[in-house]
N, C-alpha and C positions, 0 to 999 in steps of 0.2 A: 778407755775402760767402760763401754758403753754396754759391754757382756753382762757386766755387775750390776753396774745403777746407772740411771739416764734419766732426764727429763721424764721419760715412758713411764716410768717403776712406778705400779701401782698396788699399795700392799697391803696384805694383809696378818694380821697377826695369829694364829693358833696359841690358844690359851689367853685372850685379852681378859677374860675375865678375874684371871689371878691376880694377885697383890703386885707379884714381876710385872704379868703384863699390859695389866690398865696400867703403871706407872710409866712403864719405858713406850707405850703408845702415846701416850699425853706428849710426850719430852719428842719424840721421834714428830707428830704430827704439826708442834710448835716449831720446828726449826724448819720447817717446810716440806717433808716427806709426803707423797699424794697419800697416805695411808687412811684406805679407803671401808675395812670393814674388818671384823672379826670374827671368831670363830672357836667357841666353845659348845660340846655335845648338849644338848638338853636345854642350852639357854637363849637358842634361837627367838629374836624380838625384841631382846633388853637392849638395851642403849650403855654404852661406858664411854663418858665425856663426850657425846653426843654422835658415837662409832658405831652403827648398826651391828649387830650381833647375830651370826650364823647358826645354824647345828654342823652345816657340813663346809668344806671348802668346797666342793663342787655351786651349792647355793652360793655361797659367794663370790664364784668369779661369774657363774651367770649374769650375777645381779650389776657387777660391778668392775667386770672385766679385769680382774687382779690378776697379776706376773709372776709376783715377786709375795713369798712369806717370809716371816718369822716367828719363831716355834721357841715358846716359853711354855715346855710340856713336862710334867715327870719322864724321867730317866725309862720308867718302866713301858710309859704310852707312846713313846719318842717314835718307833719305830712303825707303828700301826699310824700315829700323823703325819710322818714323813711322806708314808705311802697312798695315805687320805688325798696330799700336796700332788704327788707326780698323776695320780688317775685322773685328776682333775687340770691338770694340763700346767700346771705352774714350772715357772721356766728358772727360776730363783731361790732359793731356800738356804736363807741363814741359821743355824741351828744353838742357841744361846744355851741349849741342857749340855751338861757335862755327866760325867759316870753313864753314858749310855753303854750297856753291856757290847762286848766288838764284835760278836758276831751280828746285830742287828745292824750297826754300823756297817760292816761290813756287806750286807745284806744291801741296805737303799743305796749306800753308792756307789756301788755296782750295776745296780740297776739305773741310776740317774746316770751314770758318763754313757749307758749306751742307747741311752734318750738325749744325749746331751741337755744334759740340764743340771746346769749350776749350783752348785754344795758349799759352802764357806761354813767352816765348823765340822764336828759338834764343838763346843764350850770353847767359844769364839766371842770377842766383843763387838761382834758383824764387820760392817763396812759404812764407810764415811765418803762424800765427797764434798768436801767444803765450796767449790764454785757454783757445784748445780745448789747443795743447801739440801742435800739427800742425804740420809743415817738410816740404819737397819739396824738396828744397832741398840750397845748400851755405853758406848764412850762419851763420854764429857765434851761435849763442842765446844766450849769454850777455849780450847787450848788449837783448834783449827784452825786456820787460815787460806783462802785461795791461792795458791801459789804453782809451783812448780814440779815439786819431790812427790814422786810414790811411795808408801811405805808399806811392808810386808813385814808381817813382824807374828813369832810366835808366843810372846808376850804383852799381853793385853794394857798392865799398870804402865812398861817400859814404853809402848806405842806410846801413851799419851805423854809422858816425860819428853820423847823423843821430839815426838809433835810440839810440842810447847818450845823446844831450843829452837827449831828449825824455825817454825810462826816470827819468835820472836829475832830471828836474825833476818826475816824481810823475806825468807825463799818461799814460805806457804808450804802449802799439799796439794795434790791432785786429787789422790784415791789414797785411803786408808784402808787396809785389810787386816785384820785378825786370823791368823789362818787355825788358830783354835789348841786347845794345850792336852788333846786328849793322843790317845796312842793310834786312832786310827783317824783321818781327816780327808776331806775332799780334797778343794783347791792345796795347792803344795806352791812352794818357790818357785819353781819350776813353770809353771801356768801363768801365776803372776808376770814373772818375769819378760812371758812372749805375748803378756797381752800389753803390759805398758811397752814394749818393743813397739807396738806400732801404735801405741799413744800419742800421738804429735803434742800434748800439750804437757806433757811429764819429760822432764829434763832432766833427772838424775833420778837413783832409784835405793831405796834404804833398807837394809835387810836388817831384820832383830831376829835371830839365833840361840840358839838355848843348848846346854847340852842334853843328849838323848838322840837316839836316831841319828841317822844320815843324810837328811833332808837337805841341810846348811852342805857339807859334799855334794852331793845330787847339782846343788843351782850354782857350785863354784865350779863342776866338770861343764856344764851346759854353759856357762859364761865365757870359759874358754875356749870350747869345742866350735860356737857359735862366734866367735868377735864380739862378744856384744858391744853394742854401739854405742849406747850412753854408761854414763859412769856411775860406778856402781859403791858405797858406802857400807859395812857391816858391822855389825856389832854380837858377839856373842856372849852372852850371860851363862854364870855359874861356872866360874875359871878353877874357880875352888871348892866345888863342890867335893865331897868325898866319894870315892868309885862305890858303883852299887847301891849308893844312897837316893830313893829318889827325891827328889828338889821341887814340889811343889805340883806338876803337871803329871798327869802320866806317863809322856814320851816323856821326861825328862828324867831318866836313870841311866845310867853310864855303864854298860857288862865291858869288863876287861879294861882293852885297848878301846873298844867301838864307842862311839858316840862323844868324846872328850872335848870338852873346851878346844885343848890346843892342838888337834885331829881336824878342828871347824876351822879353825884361824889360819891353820898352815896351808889348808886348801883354797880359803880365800885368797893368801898371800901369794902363792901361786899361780891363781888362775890373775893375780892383778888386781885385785879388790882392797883397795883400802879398808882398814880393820882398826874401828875406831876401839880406844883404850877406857874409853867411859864415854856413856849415853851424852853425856854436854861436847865432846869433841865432835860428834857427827855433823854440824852444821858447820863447824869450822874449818873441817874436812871438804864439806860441800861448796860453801863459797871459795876455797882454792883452787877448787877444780871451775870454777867459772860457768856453775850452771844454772844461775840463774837466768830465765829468759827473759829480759828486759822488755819485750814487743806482748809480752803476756799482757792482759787485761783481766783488776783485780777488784 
């Protein structure tokens, strides 16, 4: 997963100076993150918990050679920062705003895949990797572990649930992903999927699914189509949702027949994916499949 975060990832925050993101800097720079400077218009100088403070991102990776942002920005500026990020050469952008309008979404990441350059989100709990001791992120590390399981999950609260069974039955994490709960998003299943594919150190791989969209489809046609080689665990949320309702996220509304609970499950089941019944059976599910890699070091 060295596409995402690495030893390298040196980051920087857009919007540290809000309430969000002096907070989630402080918590991101304590678990070990190089999080190296920030970046607010007009407050270029100040110091927050002792983070040098930008006007531009351009000034900032000069100063400090940053890769990697995260964007705690109003919904309305989101798109004029995103684009602040790519002029200035940042290779990384996790984007923690939600309700960004979808044509502006649609806009920067468009432009980012043909710069190649990495998008997780919008209104994403970032990314985690509990062995390097990297977060971009706003998820709760405590419930991490080093271990083995990738997880991809379009459910933010569910990741860390999930994470916490998995921790606590000995398997760990490798790489945590939030791939973000809004209707338009970068990274998809599908990406994830072929980057832990040539993971050597992710052993088995955890999907968290939601209804809305085709997405959860999408990475059960590509699982099949491809063999994929390690074993693969899902979970899909809101079984019971009501058609046309939507459930919390923006992708998650259900028209007709499209995007259902059991449209998700029936394509895992098909392509071969175990389809866990509730968030606490995925680890139980895991350890049957024998993927824990014993030679790991934790």
């Amino acid at each position: 997963m060295r596409s995402i975060l690495s030893e390298n990832s040196r980051v920087v925050v857009q919007g540290i100076t809000g309430h969000e993101g002096s907070f989630h800097a402080a918590l991101m720079r304590d678990y070990g993150t190089r999080l190296v400077a920030g970046v607010t218009p007009g407050k270029g100088g100040q110091l927050v918990g002792g983070i040098p403070v930008y006007d531009t991102v351009r000034e900032a990776a000069s100063s400090h050679g940053v890769n990697t942002s995260i964007l705690f920005v109003p919904a309305s500026h989101a798109r004029d920062a995103v684009f602040e990020a790519l002029d200035a050469g940042i290779k990384t952008l996790v984007i923690i705003t939600e309700g960004i309008p979808q044509r502006d979404a649609i806009e920067f990441i468009t432009r980012a895949r043909k710069e190649d350059v990495v998008v997780v989100g919008p209104n994403t709990p970032g990314v985690i990797n509990p062995r390097l001791r990297v977060k971009v992120g706003i998820m709760p590390t405590r419930v991490f572990r080093p271990g083995t399981i990738g997880i991809v999950s379009r459910s933010g609260t569910l990741t860390y649930e999930i994470a916490h069974h998995i921790s606590e039955a000995g398997l760990g994490e490798t790489t945590c992903v939030g791939l973000g709960g809004d209707a338009i998003i970068g990274l998809g299943f599908v990406d994830l999927l072929e980057m832990f594919r040539d993971d050597k150190e992710t052993r088995g791989v955890v999907l968290v699914g939601e209804i809305g969209g085709n997405a959860e489809e999408l990475a059960a046609q590509y699982i099949a189509e491809t063999y994929y080689p390690k074993p693969v665990v899902a979970y899909v949320a809101g079984r019971f949702a009501p058609p046309g309702k939507r459930m919390g996220h923006a992708g998650a509304i259900i028209m007709g027949s499209a995007g259902t609970a059991e449209s998700k499950i029936d394509a895992f089941s098909n392509a071969g994916v175990a389809v866990a019944e509730r968030p606490s059976d995925i680890a139980v599910l895991l350890r049957d499949m024998d993927v824990y890699w014993r030679d790991i070091v934790v």
